[in-house]
DRENLUMMI-257449 format. One record per atom (N, C-alpha, C): residue number from 1; residue in one letter; atom name; x, y, z. Coordinates in steps of 0.2 Angstrom, whole numbers. Example, Ala and Ser with C-alpha at 12.3 -4.5 7.8 and 13.67 -1.06 7.14 Angstrom:
# DRENLUMMI-257449
+-----+---+----+-------+-------+-------+
!   k ! r !  a !     u !     v !     w !
+-----+---+----+-------+-------+-------+
!   1 ! A !  N !    66 !   -28 !    39 !
!   1 ! A ! CA !    62 !   -22 !    39 !
!   1 ! A !  C !    66 !   -16 !    39 !
!   2 ! S !  N !    64 !   -11 !    35 !
!   2 ! S ! CA !    68 !    -5 !    36 !
!   2 ! S !  C !    64 !     0 !    39 !
+-----+---+----+-------+-------+-------+
//
This chain:
# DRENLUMMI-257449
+-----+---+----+-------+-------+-------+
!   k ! r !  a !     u !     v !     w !
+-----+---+----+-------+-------+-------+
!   1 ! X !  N !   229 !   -60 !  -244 !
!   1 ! X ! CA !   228 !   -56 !  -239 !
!   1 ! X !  C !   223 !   -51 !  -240 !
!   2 ! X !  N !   221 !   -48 !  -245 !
!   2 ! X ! CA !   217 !   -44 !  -248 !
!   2 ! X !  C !   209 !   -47 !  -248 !
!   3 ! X !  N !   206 !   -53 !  -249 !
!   3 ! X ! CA !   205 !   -55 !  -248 !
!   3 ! X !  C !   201 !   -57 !  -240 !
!   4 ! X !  N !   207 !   -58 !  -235 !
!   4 ! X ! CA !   206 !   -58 !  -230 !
!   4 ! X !  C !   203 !   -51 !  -227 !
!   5 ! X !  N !   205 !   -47 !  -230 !
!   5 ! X ! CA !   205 !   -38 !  -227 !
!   5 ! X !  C !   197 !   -37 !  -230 !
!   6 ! X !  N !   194 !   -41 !  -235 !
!   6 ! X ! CA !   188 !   -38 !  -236 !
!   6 ! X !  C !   183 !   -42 !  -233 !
!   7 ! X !  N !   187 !   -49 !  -231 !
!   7 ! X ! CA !   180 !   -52 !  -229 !
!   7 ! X !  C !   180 !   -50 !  -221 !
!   8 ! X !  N !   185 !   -47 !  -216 !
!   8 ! X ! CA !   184 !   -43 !  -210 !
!   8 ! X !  C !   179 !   -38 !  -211 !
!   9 ! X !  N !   181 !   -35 !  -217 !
!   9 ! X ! CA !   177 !   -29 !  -218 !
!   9 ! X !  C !   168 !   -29 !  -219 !
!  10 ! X !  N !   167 !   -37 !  -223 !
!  10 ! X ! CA !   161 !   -36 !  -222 !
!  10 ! X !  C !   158 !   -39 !  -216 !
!  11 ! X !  N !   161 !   -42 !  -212 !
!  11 ! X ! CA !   159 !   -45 !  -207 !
!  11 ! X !  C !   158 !   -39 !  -201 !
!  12 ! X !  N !   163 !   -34 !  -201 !
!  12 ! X ! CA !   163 !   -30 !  -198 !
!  12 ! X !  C !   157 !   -24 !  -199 !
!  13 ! X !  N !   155 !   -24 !  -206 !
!  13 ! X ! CA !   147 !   -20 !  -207 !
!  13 ! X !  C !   143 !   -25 !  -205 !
!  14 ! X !  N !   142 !   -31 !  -206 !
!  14 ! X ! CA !   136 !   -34 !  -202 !
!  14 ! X !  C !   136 !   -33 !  -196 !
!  15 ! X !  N !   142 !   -34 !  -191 !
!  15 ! X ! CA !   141 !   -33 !  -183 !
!  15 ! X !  C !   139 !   -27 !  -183 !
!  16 ! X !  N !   139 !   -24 !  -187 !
!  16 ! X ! CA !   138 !   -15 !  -184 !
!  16 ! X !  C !   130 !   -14 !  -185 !
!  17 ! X !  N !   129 !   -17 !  -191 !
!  17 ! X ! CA !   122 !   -17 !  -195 !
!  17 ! X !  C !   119 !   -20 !  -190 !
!  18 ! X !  N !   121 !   -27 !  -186 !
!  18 ! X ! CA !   115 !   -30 !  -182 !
!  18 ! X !  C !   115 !   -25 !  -176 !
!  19 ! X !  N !   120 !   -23 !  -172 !
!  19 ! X ! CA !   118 !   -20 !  -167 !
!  19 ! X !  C !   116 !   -13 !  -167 !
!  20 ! X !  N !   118 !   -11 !  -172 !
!  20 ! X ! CA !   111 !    -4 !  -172 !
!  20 ! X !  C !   105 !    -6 !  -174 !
!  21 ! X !  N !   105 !   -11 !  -176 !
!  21 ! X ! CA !    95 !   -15 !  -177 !
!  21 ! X !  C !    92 !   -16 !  -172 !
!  22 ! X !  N !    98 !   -18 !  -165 !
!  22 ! X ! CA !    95 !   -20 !  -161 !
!  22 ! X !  C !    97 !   -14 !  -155 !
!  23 ! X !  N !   101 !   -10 !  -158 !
!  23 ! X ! CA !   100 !    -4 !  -154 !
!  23 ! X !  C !    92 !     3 !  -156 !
!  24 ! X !  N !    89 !     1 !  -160 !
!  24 ! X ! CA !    84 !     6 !  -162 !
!  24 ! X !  C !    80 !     2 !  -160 !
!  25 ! X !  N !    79 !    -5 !  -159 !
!  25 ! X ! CA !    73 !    -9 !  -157 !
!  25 ! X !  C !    72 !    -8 !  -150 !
!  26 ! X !  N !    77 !    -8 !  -146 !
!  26 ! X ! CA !    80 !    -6 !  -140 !
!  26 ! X !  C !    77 !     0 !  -137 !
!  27 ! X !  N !    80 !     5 !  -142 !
!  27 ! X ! CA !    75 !    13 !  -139 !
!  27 ! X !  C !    68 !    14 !  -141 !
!  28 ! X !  N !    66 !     9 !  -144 !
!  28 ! X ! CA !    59 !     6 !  -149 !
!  28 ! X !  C !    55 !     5 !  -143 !
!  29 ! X !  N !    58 !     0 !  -137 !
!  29 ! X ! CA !    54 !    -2 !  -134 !
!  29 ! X !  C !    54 !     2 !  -127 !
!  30 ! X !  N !    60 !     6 !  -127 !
!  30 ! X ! CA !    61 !    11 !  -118 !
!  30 ! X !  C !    54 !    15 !  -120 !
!  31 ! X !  N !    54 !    18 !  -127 !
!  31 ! X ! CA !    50 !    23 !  -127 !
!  31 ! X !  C !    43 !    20 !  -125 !
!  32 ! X !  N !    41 !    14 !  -129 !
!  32 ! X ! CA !    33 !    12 !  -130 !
!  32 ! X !  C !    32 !    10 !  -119 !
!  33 ! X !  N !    40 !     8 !  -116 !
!  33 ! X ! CA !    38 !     9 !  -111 !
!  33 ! X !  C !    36 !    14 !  -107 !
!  34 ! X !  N !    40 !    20 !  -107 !
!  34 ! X ! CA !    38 !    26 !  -107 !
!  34 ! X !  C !    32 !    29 !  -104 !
!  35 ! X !  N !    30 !    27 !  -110 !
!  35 ! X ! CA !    20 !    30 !  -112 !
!  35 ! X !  C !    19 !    27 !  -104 !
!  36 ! X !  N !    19 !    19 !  -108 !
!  36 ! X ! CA !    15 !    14 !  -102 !
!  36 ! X !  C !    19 !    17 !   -96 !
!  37 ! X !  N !    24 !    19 !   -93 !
!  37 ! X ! CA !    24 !    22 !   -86 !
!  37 ! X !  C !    20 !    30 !   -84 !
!  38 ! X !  N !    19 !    32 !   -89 !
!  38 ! X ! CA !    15 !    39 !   -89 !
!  38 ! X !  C !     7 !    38 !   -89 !
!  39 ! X !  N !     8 !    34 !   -91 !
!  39 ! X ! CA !    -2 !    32 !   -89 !
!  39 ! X !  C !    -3 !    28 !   -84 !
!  40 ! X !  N !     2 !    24 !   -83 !
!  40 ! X ! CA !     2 !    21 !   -74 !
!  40 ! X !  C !     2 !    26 !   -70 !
!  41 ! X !  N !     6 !    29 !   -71 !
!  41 ! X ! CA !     7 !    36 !   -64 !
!  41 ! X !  C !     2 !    40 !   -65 !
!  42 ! X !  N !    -3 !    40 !   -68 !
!  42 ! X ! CA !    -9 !    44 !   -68 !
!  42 ! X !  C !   -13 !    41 !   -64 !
!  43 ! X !  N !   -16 !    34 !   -63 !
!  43 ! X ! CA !   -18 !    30 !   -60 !
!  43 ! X !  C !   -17 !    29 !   -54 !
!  44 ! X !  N !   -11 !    29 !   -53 !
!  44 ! X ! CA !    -6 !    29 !   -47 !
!  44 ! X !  C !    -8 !    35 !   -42 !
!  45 ! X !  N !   -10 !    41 !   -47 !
!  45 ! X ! CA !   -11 !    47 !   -44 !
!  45 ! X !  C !   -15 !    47 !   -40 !
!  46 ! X !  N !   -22 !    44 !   -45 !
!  46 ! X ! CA !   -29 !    45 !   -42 !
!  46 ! X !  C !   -31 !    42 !   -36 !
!  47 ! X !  N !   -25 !    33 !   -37 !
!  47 ! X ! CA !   -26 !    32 !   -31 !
!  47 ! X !  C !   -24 !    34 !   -24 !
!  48 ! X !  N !   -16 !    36 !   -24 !
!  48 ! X ! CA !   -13 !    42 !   -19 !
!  48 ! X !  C !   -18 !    45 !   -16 !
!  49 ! X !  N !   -21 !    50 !   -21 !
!  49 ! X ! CA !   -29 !    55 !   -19 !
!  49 ! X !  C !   -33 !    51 !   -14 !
!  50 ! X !  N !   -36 !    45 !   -16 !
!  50 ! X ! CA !   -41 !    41 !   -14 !
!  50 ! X !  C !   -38 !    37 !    -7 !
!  51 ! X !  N !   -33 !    34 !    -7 !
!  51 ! X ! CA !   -28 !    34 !    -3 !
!  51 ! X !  C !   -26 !    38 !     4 !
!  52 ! X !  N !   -26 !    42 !     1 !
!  52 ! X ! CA !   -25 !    50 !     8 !
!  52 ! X !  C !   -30 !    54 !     9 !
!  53 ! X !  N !   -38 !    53 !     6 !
!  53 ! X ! CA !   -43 !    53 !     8 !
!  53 ! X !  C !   -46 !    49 !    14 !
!  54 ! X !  N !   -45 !    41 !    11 !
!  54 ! X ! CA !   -45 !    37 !    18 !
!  54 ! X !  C !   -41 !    37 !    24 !
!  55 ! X !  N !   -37 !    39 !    22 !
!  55 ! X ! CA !   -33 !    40 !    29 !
!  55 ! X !  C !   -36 !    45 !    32 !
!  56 ! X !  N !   -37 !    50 !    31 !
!  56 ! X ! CA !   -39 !    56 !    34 !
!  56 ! X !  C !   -48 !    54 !    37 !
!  57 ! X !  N !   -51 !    49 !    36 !
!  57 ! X ! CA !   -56 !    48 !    36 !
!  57 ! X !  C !   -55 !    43 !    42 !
!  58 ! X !  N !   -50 !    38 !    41 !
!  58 ! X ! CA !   -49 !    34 !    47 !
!  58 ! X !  C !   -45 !    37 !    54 !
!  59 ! X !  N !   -40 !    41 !    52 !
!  59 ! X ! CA !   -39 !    48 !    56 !
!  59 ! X !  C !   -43 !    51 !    62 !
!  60 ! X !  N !   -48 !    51 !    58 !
!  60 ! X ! CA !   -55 !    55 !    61 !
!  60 ! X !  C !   -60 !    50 !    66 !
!  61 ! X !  N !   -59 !    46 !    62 !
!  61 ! X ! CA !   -63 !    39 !    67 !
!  61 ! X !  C !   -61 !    37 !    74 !
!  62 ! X !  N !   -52 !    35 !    72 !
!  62 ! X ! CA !   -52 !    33 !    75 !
!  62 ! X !  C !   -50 !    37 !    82 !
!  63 ! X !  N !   -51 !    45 !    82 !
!  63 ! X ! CA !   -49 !    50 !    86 !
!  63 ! X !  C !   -56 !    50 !    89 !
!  64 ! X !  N !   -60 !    49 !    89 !
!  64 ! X ! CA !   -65 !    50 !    91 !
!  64 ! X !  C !   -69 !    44 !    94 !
!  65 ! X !  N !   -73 !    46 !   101 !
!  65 ! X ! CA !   -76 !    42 !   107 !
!  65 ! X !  C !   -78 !    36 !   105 !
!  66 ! X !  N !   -84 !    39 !   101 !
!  66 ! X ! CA !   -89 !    35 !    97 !
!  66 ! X !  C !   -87 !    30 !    93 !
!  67 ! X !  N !   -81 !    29 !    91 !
!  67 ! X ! CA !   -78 !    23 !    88 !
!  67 ! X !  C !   -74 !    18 !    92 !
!  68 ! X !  N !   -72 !    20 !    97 !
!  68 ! X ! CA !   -70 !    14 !   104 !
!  68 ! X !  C !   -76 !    13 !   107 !
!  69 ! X !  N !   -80 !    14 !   107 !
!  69 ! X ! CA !   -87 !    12 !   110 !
!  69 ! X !  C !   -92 !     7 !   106 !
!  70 ! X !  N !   -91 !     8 !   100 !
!  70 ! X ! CA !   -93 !     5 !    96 !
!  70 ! X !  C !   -89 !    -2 !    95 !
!  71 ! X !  N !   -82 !    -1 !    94 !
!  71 ! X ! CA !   -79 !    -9 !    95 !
!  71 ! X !  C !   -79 !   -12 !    99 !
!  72 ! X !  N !   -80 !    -8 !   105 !
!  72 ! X ! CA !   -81 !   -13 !   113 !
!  72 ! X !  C !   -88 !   -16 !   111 !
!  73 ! X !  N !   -94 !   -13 !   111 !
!  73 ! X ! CA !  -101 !   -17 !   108 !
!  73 ! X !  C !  -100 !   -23 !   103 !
!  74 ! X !  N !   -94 !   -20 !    99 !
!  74 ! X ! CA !   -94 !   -27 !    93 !
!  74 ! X !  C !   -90 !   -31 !    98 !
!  75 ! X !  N !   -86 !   -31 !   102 !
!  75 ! X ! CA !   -83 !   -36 !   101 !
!  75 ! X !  C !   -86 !   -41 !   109 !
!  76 ! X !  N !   -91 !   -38 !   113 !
!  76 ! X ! CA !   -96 !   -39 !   117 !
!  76 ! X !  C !  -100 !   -43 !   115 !
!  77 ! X !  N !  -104 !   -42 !   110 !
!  77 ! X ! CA !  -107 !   -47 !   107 !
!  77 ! X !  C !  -104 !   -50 !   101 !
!  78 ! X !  N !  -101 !   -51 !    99 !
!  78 ! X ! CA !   -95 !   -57 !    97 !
!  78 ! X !  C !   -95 !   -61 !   102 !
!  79 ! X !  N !   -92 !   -59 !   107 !
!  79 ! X ! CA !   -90 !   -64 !   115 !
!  79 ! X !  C !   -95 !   -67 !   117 !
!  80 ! X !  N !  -105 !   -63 !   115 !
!  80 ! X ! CA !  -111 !   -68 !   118 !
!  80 ! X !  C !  -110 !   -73 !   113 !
!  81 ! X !  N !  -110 !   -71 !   107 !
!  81 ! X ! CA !  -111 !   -76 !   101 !
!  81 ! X !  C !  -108 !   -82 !   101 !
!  82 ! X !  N !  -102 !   -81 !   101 !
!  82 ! X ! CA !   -97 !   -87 !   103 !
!  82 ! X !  C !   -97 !   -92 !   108 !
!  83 ! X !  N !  -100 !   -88 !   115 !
!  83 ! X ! CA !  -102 !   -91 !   118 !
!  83 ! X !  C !  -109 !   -95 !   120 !
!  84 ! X !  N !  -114 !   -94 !   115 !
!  84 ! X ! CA !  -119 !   -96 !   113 !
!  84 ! X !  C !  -120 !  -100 !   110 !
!  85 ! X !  N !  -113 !  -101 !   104 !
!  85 ! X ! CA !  -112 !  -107 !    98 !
!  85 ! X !  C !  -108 !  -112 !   102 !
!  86 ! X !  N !  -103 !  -109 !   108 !
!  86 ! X ! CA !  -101 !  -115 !   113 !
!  86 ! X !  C !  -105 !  -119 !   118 !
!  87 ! X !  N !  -111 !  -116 !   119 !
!  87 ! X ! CA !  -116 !  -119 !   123 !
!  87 ! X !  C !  -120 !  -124 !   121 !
!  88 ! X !  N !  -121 !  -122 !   114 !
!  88 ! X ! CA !  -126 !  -124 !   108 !
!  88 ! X !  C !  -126 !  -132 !   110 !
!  89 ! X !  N !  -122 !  -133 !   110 !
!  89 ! X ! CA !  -118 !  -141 !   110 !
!  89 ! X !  C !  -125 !  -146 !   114 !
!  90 ! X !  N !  -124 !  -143 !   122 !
!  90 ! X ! CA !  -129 !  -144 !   128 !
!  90 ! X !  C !  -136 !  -143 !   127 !
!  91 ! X !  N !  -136 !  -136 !   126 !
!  91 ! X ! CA !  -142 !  -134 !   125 !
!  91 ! X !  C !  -144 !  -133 !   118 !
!  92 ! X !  N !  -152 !  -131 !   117 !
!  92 ! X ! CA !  -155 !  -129 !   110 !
!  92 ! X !  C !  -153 !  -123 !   110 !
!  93 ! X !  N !  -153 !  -119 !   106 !
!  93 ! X ! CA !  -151 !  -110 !   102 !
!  93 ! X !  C !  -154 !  -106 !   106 !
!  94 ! X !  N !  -157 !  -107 !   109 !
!  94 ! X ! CA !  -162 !  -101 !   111 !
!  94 ! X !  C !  -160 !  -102 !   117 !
!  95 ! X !  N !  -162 !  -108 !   121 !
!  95 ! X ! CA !  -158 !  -108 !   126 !
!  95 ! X !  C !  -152 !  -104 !   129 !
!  96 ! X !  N !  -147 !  -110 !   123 !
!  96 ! X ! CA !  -140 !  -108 !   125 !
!  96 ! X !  C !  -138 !  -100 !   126 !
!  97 ! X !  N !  -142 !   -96 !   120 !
!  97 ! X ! CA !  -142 !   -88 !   120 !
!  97 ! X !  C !  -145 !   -84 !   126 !
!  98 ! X !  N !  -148 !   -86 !   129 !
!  98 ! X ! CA !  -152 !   -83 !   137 !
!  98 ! X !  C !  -148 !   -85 !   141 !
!  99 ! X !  N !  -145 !   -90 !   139 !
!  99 ! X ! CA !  -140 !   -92 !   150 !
!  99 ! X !  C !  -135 !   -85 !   145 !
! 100 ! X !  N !  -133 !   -86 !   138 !
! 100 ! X ! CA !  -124 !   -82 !   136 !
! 100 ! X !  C !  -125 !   -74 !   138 !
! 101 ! X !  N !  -134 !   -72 !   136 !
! 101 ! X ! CA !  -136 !   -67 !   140 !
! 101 ! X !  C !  -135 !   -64 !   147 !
! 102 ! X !  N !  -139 !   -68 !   151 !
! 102 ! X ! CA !  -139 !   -69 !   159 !
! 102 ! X !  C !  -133 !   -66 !   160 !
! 103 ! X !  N !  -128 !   -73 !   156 !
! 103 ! X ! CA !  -122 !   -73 !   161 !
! 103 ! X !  C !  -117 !   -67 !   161 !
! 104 ! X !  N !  -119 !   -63 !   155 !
! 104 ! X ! CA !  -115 !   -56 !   152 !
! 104 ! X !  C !  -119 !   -50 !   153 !
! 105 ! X !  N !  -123 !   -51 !   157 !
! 105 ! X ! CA !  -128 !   -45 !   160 !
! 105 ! X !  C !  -125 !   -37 !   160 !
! 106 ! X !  N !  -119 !   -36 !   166 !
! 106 ! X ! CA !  -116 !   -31 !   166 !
! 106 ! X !  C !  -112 !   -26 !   161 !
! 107 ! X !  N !  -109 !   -32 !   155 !
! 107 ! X ! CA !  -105 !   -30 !   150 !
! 107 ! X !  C !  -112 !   -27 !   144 !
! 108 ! X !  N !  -119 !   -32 !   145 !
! 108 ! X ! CA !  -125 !   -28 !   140 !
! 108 ! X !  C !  -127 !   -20 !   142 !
! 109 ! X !  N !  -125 !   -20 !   149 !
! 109 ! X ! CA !  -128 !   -13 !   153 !
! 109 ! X !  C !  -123 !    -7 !   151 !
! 110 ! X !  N !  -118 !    -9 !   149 !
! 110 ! X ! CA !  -111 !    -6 !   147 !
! 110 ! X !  C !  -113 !    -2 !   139 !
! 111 ! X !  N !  -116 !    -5 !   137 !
! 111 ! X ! CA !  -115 !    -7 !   129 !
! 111 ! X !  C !  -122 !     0 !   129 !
! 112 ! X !  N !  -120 !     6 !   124 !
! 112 ! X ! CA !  -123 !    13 !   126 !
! 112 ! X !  C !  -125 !    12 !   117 !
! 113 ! X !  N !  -131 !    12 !   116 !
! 113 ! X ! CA !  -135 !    11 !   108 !
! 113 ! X !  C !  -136 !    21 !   106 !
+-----+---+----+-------+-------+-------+
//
């Protein structure tokens, strides 16, 4: 019996021993995470900054005349161009590009440089 009572006992100090080994390795590694979250958030920050800098930039774009008028132009000539690689097929480039012209006369009149 005696016997039995010490070999509890020392099985009883190694489970202790392992798991405070693997409890110190444990807050070993929360800490080392720690840092690494303290210096992501710095990073994190600048971009925030950089982030709500652009917005307020796009804000500003987008509230204003001169940037809907400018889309309509881009998206005007997208529409000749498209139509002029759909031509292409019939005619030569050049060609095709003067009828996609011609035929979008009114929407080029529109288009304010």
């Amino acid at each position: 019996m005696n016997i039995l009572k010490t070999l509890y006992i020392t099985i009883y100090l190694i489970l202790i021993a392992v798991i405070a080994y693997f409890l110190v390795r444990l807050f070993v590694s929360v800490r080392k995470m720690m840092k690494g979250i303290d210096t992501a958030s710095v990073g994190i920050g600048h971009i925030q900054k950089n982030m709500d800098t652009v917005n307020e930039k796009l804000d500003v774009i987008k509230k204003s005349s001169a940037a809907w008028e400018f889309f309509a132009a881009w998206i005007i000539i997208l529409k000749i161009i498209k139509e002029t690689l759909k031509n292409n097929e019939d005619d030569n480039l050049s060609r095709s590009f003067r009828k996609a012209l011609i035929h979008n006369t009114r929407k080029l009149s529109s288009i304010k440089l």
